[in-house]
PDB file with one MODEL, atoms N, CA, C and O in Angstrom:
MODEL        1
ATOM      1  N   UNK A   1     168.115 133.054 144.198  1.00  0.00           N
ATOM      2  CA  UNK A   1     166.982 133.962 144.194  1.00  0.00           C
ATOM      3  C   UNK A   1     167.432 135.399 144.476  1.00  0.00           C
ATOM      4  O   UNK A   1     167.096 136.283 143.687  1.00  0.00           O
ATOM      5  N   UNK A   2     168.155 135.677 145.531  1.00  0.00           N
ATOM      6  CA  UNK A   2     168.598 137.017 145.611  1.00  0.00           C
ATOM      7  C   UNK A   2     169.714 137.318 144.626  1.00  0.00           C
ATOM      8  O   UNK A   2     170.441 138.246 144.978  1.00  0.00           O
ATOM      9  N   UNK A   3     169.932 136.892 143.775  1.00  0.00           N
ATOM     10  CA  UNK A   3     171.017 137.259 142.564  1.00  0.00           C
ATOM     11  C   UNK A   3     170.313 137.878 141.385  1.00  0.00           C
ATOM     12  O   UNK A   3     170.719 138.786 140.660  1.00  0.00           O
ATOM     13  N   UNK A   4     169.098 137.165 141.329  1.00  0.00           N
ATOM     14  CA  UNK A   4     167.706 137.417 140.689  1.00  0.00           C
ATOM     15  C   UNK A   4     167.147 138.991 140.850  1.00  0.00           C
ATOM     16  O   UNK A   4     167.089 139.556 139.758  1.00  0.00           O
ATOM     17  N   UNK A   5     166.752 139.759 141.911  1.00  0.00           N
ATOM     18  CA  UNK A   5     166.549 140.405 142.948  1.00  0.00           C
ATOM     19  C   UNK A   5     167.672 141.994 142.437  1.00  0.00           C
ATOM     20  O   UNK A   5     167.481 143.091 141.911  1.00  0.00           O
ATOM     21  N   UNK A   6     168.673 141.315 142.921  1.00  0.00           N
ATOM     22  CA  UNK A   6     169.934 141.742 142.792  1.00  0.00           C
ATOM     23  C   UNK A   6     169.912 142.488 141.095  1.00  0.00           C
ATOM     24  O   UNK A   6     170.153 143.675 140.880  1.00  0.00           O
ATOM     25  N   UNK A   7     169.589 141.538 140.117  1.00  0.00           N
ATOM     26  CA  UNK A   7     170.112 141.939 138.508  1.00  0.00           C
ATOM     27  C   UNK A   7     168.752 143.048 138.144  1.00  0.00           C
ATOM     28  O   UNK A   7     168.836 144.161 137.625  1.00  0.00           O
ATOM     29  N   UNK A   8     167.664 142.411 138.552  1.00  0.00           N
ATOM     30  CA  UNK A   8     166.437 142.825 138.226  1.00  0.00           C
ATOM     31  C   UNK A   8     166.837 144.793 138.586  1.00  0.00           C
ATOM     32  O   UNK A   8     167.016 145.752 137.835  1.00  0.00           O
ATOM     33  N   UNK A   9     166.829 144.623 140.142  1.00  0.00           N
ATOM     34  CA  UNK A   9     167.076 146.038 140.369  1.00  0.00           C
ATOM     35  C   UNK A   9     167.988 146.797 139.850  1.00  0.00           C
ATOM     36  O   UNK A   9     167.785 147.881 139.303  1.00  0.00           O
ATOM     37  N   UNK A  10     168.858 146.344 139.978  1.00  0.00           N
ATOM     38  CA  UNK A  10     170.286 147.004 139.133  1.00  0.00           C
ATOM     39  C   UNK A  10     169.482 147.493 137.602  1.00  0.00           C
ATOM     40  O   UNK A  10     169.329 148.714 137.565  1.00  0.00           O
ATOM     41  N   UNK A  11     169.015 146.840 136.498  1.00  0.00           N
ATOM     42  CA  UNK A  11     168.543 147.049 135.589  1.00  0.00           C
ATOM     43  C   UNK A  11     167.302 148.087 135.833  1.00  0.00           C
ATOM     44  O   UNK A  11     167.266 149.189 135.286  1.00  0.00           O
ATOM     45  N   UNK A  12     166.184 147.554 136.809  1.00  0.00           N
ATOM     46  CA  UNK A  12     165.265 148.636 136.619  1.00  0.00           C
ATOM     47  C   UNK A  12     166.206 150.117 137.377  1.00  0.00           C
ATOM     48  O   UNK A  12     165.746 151.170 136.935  1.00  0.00           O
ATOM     49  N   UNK A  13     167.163 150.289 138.202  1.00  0.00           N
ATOM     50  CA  UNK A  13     167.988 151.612 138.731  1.00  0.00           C
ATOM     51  C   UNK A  13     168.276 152.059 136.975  1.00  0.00           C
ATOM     52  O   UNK A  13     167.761 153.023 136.407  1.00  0.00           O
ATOM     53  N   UNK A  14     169.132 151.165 136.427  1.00  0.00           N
ATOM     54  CA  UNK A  14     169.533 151.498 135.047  1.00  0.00           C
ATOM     55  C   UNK A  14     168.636 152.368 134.028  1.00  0.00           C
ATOM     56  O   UNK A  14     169.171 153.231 133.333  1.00  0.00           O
ATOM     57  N   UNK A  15     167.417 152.139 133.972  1.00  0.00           N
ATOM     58  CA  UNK A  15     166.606 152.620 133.431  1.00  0.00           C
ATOM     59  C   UNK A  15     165.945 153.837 133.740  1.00  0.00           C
ATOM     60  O   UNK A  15     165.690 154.720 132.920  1.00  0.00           O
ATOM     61  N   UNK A  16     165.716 153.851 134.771  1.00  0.00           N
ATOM     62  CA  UNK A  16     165.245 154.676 135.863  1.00  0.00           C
ATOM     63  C   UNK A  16     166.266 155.731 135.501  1.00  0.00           C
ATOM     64  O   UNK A  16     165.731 156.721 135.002  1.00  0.00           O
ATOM     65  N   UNK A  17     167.369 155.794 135.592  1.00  0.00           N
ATOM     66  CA  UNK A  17     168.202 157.211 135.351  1.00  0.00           C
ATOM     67  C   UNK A  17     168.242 157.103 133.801  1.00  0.00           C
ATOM     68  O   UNK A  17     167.899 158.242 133.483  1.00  0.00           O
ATOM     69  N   UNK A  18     168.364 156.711 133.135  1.00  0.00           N
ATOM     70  CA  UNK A  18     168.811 156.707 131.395  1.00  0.00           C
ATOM     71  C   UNK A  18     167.061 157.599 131.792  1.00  0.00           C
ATOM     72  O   UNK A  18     167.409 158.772 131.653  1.00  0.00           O
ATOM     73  N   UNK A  19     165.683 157.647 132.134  1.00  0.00           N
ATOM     74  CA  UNK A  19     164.740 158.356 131.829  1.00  0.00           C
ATOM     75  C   UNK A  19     164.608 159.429 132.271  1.00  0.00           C
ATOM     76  O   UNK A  19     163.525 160.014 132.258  1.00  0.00           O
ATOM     77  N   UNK A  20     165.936 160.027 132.870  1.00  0.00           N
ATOM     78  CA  UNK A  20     165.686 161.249 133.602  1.00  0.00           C
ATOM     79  C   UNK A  20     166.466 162.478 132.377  1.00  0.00           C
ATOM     80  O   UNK A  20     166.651 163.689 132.501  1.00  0.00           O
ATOM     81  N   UNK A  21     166.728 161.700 131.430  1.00  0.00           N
ATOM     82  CA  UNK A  21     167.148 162.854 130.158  1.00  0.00           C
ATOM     83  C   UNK A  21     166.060 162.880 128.999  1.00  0.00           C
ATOM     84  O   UNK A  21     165.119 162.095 128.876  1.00  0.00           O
ATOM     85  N   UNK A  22     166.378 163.916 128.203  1.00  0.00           N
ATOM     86  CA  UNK A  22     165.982 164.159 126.836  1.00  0.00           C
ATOM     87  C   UNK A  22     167.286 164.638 125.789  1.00  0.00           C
ATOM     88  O   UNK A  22     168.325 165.267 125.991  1.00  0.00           O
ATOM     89  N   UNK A  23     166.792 164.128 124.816  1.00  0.00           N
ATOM     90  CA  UNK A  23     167.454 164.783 123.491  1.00  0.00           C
ATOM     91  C   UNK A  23     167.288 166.014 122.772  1.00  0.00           C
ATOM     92  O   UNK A  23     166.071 166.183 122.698  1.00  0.00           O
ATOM     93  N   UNK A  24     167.809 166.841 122.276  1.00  0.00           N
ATOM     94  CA  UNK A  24     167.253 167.632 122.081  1.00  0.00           C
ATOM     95  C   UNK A  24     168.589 167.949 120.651  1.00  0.00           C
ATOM     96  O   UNK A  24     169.689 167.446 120.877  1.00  0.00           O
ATOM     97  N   UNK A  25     168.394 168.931 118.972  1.00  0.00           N
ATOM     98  CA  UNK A  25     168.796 168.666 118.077  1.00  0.00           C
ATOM     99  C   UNK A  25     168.845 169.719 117.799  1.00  0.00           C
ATOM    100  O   UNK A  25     167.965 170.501 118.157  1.00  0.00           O
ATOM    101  N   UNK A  26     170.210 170.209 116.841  1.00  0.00           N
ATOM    102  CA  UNK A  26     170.614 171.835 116.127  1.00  0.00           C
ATOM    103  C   UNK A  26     169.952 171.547 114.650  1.00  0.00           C
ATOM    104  O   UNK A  26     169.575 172.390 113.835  1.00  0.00           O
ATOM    105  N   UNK A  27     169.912 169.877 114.522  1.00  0.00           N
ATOM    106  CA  UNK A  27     169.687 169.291 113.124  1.00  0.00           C
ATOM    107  C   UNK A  27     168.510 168.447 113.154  1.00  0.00           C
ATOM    108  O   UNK A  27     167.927 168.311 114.230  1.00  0.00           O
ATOM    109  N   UNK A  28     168.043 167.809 112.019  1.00  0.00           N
ATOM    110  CA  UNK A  28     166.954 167.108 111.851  1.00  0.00           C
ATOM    111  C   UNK A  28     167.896 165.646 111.966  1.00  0.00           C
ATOM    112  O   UNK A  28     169.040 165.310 111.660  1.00  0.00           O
ATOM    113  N   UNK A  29     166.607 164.958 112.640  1.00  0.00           N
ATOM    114  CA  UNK A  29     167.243 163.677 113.313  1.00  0.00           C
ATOM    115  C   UNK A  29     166.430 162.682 112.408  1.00  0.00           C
ATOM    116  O   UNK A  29     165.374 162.924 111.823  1.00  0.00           O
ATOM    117  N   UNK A  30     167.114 161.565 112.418  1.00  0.00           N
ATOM    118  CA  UNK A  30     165.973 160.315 111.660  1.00  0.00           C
ATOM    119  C   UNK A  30     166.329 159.165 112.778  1.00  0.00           C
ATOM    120  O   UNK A  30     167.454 158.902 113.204  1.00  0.00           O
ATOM    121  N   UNK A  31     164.975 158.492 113.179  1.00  0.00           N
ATOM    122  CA  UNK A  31     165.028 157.646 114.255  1.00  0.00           C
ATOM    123  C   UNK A  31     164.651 156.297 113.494  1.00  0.00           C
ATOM    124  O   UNK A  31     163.706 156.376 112.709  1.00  0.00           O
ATOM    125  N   UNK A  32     165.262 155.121 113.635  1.00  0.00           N
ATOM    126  CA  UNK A  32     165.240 154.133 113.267  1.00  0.00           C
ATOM    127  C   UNK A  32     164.833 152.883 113.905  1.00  0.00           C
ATOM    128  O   UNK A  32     165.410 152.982 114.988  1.00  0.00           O
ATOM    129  N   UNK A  33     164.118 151.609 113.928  1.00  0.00           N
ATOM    130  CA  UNK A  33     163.979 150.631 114.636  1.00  0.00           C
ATOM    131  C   UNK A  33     164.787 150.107 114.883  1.00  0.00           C
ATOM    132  O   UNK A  33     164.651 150.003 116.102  1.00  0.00           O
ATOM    133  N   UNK A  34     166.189 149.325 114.477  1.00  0.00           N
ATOM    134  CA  UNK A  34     167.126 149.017 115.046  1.00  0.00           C
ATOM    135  C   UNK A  34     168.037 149.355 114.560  1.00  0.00           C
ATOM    136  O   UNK A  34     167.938 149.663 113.373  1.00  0.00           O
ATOM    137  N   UNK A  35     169.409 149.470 115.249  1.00  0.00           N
ATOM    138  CA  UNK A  35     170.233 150.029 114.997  1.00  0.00           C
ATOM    139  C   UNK A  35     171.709 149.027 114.914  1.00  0.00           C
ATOM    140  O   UNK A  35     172.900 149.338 114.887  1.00  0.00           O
ATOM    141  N   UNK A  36     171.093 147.885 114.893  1.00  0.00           N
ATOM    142  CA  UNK A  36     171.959 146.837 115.207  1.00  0.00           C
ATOM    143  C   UNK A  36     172.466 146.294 113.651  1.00  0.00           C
ATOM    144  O   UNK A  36     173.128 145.304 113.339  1.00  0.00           O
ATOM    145  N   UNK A  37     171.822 147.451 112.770  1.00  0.00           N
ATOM    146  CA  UNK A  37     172.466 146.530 111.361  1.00  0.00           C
ATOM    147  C   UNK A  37     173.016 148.384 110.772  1.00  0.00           C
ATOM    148  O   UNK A  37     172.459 149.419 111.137  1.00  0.00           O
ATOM    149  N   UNK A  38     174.110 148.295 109.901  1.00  0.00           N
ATOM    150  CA  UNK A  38     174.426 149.613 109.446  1.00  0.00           C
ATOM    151  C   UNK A  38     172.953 150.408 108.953  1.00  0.00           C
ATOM    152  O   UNK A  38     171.975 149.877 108.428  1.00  0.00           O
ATOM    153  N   UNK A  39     173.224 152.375 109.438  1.00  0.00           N
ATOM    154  CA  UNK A  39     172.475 152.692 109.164  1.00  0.00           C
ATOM    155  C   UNK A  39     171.934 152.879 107.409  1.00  0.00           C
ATOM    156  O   UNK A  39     170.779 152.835 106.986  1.00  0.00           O
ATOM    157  N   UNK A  40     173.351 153.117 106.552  1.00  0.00           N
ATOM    158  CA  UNK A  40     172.626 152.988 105.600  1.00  0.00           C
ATOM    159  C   UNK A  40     171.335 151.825 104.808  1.00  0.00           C
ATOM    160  O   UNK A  40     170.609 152.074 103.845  1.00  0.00           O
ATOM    161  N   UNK A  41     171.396 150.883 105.416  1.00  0.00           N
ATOM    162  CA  UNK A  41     170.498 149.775 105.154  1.00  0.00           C
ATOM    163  C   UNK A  41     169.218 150.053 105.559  1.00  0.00           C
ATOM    164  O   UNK A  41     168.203 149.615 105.017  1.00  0.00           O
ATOM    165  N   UNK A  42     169.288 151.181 107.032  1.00  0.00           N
ATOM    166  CA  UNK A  42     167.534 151.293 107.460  1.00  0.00           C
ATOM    167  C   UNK A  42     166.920 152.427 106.530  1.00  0.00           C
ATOM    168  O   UNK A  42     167.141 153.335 105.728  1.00  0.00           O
ATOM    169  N   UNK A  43     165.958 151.673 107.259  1.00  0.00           N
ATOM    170  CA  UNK A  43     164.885 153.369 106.518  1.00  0.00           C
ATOM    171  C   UNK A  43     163.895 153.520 107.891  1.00  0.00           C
ATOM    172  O   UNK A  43     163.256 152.783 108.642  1.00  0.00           O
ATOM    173  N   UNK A  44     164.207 155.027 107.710  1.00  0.00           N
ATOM    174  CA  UNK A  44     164.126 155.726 109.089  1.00  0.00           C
ATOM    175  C   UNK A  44     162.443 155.435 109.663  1.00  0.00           C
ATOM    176  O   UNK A  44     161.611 155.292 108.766  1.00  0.00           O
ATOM    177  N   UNK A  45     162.039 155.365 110.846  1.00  0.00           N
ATOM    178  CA  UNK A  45     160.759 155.379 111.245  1.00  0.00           C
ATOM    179  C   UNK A  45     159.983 156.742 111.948  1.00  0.00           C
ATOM    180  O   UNK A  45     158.894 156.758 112.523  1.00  0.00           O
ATOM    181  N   UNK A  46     160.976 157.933 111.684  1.00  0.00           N
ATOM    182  CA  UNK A  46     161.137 159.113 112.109  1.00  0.00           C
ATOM    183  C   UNK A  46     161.916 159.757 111.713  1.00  0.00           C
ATOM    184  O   UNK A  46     163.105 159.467 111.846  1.00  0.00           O
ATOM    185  N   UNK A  47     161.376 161.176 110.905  1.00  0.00           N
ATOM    186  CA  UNK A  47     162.259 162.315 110.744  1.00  0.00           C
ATOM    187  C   UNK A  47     161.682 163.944 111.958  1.00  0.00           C
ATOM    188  O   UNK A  47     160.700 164.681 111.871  1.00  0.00           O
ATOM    189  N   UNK A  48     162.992 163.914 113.082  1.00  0.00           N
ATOM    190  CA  UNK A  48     162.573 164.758 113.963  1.00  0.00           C
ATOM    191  C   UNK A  48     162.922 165.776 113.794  1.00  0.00           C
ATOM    192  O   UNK A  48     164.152 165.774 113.744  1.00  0.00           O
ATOM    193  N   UNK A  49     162.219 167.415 113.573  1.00  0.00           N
ATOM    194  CA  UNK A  49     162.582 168.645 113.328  1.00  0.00           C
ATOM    195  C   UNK A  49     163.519 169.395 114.141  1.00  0.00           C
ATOM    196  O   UNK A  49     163.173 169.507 115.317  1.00  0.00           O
ATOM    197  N   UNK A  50     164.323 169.794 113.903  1.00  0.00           N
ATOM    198  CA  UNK A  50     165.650 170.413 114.841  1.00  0.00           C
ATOM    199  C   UNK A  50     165.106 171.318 115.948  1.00  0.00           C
ATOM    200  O   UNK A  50     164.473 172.316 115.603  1.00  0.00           O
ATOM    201  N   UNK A  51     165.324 171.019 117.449  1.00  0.00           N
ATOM    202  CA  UNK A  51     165.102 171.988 118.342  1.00  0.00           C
ATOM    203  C   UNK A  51     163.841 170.945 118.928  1.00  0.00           C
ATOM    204  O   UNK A  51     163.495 171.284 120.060  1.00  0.00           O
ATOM    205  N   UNK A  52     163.208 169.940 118.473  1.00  0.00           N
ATOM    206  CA  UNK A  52     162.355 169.287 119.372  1.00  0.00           C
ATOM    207  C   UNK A  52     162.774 168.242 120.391  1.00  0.00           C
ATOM    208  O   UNK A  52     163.679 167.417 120.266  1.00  0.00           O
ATOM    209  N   UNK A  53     162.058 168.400 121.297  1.00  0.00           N
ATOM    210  CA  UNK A  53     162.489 167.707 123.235  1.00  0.00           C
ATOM    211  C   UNK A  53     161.991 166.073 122.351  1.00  0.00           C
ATOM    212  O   UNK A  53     161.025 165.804 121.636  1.00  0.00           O
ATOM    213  N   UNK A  54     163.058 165.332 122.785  1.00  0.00           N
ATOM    214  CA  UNK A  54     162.894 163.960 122.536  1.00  0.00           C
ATOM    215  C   UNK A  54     162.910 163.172 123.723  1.00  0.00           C
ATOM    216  O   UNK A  54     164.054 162.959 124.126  1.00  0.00           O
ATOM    217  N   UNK A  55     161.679 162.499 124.649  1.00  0.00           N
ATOM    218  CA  UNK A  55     161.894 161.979 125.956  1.00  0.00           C
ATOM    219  C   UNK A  55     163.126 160.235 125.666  1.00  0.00           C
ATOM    220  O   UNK A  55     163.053 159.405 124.760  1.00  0.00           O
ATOM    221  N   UNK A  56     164.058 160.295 126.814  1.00  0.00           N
ATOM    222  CA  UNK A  56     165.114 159.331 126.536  1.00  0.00           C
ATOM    223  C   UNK A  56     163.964 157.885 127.190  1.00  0.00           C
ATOM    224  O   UNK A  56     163.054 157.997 128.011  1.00  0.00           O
ATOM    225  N   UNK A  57     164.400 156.713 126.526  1.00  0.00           N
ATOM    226  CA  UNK A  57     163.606 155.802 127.151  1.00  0.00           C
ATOM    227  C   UNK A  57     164.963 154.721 127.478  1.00  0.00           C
ATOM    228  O   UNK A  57     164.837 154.010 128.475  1.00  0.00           O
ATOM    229  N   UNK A  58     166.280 154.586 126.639  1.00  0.00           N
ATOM    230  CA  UNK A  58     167.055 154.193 127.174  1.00  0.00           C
ATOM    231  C   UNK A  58     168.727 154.872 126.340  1.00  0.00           C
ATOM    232  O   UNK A  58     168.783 155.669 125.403  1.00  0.00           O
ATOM    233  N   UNK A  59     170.029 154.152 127.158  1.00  0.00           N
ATOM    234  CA  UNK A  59     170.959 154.794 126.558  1.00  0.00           C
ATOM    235  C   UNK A  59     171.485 153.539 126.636  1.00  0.00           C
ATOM    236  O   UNK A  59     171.224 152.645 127.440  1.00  0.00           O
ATOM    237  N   UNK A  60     172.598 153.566 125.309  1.00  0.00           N
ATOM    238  CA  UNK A  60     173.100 152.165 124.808  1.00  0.00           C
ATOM    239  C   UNK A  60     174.971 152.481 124.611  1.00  0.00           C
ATOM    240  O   UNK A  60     175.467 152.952 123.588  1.00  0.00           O
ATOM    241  N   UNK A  61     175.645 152.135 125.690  1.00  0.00           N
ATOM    242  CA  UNK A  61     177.389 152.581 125.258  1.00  0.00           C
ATOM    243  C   UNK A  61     177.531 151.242 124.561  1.00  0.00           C
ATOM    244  O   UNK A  61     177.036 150.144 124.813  1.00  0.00           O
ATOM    245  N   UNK A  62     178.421 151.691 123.534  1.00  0.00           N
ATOM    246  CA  UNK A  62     178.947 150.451 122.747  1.00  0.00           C
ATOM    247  C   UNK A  62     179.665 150.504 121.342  1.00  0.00           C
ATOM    248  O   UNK A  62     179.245 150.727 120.207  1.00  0.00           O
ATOM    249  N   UNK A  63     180.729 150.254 121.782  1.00  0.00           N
ATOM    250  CA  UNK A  63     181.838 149.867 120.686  1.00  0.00           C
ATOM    251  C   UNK A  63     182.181 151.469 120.069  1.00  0.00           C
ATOM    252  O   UNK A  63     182.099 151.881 118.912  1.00  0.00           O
ATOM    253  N   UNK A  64     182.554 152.111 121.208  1.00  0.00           N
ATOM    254  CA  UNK A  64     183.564 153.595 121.232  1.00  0.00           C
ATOM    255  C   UNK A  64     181.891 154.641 120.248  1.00  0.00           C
ATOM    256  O   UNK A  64     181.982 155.644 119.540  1.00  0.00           O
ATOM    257  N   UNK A  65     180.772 153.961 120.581  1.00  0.00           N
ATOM    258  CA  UNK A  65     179.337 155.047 120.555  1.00  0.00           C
ATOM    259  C   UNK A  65     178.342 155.081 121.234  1.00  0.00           C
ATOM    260  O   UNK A  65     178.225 154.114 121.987  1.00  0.00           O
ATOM    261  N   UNK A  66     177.460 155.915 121.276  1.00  0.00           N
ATOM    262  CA  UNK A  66     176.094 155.676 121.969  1.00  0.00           C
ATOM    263  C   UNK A  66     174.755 155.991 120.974  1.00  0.00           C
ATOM    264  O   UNK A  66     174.609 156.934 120.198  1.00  0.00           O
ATOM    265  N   UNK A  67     173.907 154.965 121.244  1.00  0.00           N
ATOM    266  CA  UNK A  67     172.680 154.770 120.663  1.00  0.00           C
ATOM    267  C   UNK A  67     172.063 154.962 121.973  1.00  0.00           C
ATOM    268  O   UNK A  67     172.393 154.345 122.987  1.00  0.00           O
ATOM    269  N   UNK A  68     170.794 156.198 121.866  1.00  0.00           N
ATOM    270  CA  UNK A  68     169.641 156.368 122.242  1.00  0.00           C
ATOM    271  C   UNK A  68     168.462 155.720 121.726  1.00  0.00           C
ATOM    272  O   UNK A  68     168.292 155.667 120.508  1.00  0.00           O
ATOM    273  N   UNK A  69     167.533 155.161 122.628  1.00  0.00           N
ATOM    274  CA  UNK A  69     166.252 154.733 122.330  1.00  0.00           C
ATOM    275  C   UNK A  69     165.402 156.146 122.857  1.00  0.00           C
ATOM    276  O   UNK A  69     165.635 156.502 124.013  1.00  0.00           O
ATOM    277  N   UNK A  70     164.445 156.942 122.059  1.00  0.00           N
ATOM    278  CA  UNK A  70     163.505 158.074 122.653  1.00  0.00           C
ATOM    279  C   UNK A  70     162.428 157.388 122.124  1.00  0.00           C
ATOM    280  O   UNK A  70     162.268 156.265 121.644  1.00  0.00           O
ATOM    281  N   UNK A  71     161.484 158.689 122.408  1.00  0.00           N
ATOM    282  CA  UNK A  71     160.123 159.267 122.049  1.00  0.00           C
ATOM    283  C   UNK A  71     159.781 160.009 121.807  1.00  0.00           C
ATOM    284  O   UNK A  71     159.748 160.871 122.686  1.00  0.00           O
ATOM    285  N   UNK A  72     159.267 160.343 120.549  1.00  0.00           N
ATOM    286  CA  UNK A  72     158.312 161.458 120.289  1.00  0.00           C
ATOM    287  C   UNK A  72     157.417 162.050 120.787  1.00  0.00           C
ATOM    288  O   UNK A  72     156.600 161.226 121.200  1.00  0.00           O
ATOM    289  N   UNK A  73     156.955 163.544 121.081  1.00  0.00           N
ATOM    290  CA  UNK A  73     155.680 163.764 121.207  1.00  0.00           C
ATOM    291  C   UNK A  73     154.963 163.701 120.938  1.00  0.00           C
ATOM    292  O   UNK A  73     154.105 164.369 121.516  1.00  0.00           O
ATOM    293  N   UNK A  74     154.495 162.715 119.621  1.00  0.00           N
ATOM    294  CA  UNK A  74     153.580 162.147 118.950  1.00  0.00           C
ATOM    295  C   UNK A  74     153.618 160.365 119.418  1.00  0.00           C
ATOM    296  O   UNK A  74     153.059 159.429 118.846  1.00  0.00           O
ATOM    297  N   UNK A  75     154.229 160.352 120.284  1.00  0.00           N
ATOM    298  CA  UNK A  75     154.502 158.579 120.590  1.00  0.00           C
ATOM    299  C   UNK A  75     155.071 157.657 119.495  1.00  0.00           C
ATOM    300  O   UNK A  75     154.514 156.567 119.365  1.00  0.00           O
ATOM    301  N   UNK A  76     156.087 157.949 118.710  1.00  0.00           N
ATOM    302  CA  UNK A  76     156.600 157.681 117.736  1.00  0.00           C
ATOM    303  C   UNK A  76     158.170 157.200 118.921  1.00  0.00           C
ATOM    304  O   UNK A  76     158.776 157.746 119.843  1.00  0.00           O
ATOM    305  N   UNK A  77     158.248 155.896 118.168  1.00  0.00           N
ATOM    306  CA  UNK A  77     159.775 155.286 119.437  1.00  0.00           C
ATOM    307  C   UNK A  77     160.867 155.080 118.010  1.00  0.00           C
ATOM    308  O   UNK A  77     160.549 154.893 116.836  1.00  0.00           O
ATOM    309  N   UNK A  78     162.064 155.182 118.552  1.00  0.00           N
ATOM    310  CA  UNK A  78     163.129 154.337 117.622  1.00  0.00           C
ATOM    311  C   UNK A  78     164.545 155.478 118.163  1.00  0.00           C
ATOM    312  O   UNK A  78     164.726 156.652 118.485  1.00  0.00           O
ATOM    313  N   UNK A  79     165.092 154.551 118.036  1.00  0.00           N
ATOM    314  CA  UNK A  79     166.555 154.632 117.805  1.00  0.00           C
ATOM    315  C   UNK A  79     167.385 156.142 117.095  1.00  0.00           C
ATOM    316  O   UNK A  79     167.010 156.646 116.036  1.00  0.00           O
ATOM    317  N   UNK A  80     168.372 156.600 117.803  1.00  0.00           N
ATOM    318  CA  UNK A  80     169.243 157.216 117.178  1.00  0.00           C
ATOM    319  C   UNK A  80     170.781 157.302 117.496  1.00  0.00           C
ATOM    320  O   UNK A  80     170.947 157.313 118.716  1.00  0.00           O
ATOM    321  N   UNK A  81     171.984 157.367 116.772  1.00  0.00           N
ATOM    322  CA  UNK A  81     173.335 157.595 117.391  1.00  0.00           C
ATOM    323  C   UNK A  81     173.699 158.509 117.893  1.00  0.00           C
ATOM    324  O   UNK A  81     173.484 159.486 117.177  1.00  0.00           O
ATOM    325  N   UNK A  82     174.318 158.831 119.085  1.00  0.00           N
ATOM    326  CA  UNK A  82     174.724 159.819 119.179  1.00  0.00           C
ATOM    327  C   UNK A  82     176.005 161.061 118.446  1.00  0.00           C
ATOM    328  O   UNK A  82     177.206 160.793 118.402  1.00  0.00           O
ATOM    329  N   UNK A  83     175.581 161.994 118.085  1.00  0.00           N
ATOM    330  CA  UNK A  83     176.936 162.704 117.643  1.00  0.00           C
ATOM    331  C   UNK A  83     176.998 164.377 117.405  1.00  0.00           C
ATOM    332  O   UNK A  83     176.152 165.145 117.863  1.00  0.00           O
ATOM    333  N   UNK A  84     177.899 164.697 116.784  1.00  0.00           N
ATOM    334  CA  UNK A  84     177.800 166.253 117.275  1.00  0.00           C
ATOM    335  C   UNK A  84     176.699 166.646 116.704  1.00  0.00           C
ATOM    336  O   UNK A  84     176.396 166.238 115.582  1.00  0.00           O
ATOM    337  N   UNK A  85     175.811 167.642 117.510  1.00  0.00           N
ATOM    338  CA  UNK A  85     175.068 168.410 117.224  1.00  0.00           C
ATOM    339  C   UNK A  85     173.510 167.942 117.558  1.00  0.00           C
ATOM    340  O   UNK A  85     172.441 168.421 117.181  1.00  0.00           O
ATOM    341  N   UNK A  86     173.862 166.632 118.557  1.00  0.00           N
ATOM    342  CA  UNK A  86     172.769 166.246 119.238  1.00  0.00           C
ATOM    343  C   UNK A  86     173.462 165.827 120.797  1.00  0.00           C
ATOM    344  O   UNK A  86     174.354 165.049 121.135  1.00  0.00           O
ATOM    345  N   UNK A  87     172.478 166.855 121.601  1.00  0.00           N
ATOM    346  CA  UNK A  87     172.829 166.816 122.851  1.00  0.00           C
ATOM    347  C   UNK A  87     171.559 165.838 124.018  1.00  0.00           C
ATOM    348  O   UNK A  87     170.328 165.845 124.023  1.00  0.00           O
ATOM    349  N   UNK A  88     172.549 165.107 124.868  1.00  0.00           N
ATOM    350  CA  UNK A  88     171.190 164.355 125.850  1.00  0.00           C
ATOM    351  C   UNK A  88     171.662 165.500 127.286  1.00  0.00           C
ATOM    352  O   UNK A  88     172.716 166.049 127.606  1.00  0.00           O
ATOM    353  N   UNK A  89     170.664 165.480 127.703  1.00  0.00           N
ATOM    354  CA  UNK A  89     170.343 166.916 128.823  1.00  0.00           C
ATOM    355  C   UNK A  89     169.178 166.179 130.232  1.00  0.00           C
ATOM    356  O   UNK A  89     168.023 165.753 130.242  1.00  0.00           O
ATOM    357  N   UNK A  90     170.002 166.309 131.016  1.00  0.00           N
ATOM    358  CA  UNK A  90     169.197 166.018 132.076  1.00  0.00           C
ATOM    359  C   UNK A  90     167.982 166.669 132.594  1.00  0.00           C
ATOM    360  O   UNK A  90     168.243 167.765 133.091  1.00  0.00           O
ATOM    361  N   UNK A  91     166.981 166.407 132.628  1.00  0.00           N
ATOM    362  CA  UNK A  91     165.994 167.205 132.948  1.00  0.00           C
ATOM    363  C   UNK A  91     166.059 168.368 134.423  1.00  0.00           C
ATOM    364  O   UNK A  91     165.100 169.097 134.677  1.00  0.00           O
TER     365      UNK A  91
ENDMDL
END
């Protein structure tokens, strides 16, 4: 039970800081539902205009990249990779 306890918190701490950033873009971003299959295969669920605050909802390290989960200011969610010319910024 306290191992339980133990993972739970660790994960909600995890989250809890991944929400204390935003994204923010020099370029137009396209946000996708998952990101777990190559991007050329998706079709985007968001095209975000360069220079708009994207709230972070989580951050994903993996396999030498990072995938962000945000939000729109329109409440629009999905996925993006990280790379040059998109910066995550601590509030």
């Amino acid at each position: 039970m306290l191992i339980i306890v133990v993972v739970l918190v660790a994960i909600g701490w995890d989250v809890f800081n991944d929400r204390k950033h935003y994204v923010i873009s020099a370029e137009a971003i396209s946000l996708y539902t998952d990101l777990s299959v190559k991007t050329s295969h998706l079709v985007p669920v968001a095209i975000v205009a360069p220079g708009e605050k994207l709230d972070v909802l989580r951050i994903r390290h993996e396999n030498n990249a990072i995938r962000v989960k945000v939000e729109t200011k329109d409440g629009k969610v999905g996925w993006l990779w990280l790379r040059e010319g998109i910066k995550t910024l601590k509030r």
